[in-house]
C-alpha positions in Angstrom: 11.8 -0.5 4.4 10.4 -3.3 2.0 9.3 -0.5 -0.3 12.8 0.3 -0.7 13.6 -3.2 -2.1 12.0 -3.0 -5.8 13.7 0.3 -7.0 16.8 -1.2 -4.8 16.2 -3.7 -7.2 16.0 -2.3 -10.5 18.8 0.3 -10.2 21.2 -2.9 -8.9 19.7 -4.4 -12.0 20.5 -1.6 -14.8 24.1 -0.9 -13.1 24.8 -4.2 -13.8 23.3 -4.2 -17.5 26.0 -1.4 -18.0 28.5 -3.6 -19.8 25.7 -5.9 -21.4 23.7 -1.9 -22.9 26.9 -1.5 -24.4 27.5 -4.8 -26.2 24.0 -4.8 -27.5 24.7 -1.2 -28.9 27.6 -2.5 -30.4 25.6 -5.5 -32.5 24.7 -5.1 -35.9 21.5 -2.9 -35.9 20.4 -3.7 -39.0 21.2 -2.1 -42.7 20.8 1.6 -41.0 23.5 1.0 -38.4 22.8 4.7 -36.7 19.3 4.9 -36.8 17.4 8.3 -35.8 17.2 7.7 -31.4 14.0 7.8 -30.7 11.9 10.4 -28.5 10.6 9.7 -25.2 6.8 9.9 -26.3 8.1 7.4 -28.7 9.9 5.2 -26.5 6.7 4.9 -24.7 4.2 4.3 -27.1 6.9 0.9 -27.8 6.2 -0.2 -24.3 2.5 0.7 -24.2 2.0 -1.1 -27.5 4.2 -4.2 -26.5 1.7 -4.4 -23.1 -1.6 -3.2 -25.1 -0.6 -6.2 -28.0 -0.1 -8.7 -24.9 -3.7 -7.5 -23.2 -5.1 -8.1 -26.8 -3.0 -11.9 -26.6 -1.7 -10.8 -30.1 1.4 -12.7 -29.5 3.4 -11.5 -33.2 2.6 -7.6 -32.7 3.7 -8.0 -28.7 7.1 -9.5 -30.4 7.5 -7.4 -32.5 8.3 -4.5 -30.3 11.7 -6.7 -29.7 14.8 -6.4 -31.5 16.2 -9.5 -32.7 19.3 -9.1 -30.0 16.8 -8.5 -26.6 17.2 -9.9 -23.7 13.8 -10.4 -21.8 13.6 -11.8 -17.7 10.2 -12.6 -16.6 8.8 -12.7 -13.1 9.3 -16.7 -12.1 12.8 -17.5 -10.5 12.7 -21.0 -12.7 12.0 -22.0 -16.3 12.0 -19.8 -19.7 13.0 -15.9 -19.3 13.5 -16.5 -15.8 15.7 -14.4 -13.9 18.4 -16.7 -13.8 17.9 -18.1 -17.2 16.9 -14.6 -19.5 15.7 -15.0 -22.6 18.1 -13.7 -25.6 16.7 -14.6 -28.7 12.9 -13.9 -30.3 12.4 -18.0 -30.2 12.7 -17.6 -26.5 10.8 -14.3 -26.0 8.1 -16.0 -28.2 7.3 -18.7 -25.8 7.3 -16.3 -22.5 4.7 -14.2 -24.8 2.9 -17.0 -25.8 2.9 -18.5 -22.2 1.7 -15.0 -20.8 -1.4 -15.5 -23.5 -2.1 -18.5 -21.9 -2.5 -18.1 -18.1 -4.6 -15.5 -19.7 -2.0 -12.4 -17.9 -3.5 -9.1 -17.8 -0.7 -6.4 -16.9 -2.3 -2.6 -16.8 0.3 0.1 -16.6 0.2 2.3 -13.2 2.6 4.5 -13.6 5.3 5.0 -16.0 8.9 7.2 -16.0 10.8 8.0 -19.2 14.5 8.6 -18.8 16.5 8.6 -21.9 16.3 5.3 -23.4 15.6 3.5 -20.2 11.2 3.2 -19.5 10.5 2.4 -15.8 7.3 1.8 -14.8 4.8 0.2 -12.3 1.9 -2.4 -13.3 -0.8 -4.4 -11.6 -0.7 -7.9 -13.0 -3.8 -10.2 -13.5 -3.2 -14.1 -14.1 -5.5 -17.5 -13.8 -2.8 -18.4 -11.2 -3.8 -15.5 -9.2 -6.9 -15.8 -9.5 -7.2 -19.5 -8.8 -5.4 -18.6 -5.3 -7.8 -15.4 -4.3 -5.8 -13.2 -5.6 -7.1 -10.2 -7.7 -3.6 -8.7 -8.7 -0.3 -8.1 -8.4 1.9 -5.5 -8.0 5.4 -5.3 -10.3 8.0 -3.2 -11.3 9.6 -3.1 -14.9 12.8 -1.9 -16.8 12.6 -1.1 -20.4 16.0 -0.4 -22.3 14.8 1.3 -26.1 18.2 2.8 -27.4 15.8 3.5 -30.8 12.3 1.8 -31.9 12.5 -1.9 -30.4 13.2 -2.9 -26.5 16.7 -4.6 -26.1 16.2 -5.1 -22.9 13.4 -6.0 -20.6 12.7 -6.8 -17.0 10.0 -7.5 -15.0 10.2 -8.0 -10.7 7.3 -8.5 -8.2 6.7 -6.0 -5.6 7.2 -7.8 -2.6 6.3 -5.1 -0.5 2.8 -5.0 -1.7 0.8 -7.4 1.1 -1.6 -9.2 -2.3 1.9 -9.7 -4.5 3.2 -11.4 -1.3 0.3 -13.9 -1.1 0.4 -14.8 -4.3 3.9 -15.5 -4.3 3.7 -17.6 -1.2 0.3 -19.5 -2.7 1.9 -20.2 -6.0 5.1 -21.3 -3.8 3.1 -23.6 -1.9 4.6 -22.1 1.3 0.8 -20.3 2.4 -2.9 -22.0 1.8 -4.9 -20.2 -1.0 -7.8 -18.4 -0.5 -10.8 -19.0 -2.5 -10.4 -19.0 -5.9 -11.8 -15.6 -7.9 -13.9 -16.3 -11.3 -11.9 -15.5 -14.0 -13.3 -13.3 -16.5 -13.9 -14.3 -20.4 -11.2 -11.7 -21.6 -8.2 -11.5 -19.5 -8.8 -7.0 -18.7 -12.7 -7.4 -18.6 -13.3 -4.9 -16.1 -9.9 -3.0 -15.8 
């Protein structure tokens, strides 16, 4: 029944971006205002590059799969990006990009579904938070919206359901004790 919470999730999550697709359609795209849509192969490679540049902790190629209107919500509940508080503007997605490079995250894609111009997908998530609580990875879901070449919208939600993502939510919480802590590696995907 838990497993039914993250795609739950997610579709409650795009019906209510809806409205918000629309308005960002309808901002200024530029000096090409009807730009060729891109494919789905396409639409892809944006959100394989956008994770491949983070993995690399190239922080201005990871940015610049963005369009200068996105709207990007991390995984915490508080602070930058977060769900309650998204970030609209490249300043903002800069410093959840820049913060990623610096708790050294590794996100590897697991699987992946193209639908239009809407990428969902599954990822494993590595981080020295994780780590430092015995925690090897974590399991999250994530919404891509790429109407042409850049994301507009983004979205990222832990996988509850998953008994390792549960941990680490509780450790980094504070509500459970940590395990011992796993050795970080020297690159943040050594090894994956």
């Amino acid at each position: 029944m838990l497993r039914l919470i993250v795609p739950l999730l997610l579709a409650a999550l795009l019906i209510s971006l809806v409205p918000l697709g629309g308005a960002l359609a309808q901002q200024d795209q530029g000096p090409n205002p009807h730009p060729t849509a891109a494919q789905q192969g396409e639409r892809l490679a944006v959100v394989s590059g956008y994770f491949d540049a983070q993995n690399r902790a190239d922080v201005d190629e990871s940015l610049s799969a963005f369009a200068d209107n996105a709207v990007f919500i991390g995984v915490q509940a508080t602070g930058g990006c977060a769900q309650q508080t998204p970030c609209a503007d490249v300043a903002g997605i800069r410093r959840q990009l820049e913060g990623n490079v610096a708790i050294h995250l590794c996100q590897t894609i697991r699987s992946v579904e193209v639908s239009g111009a809407v990428v969902l997908g599954q990822l494993e998530a590595r981080r020295d938070t994780s780590r430092a609580n015995g925690v090897e990875r974590e399991l999250r879901s994530f919404i891509a919206q790429i109407p042409n070449d850049k994301i507009t919208f983004f979205a990222v939600v832990s996988d509850t359901s998953d008994p390792q993502t549960a941990f680490a939510l509780a450790a980094n919480a504070g509500t459970q004790a940590p395990r011992a802590p796993l050795p970080s590696p020297e690159t943040p995907c050594a090894g994956v």
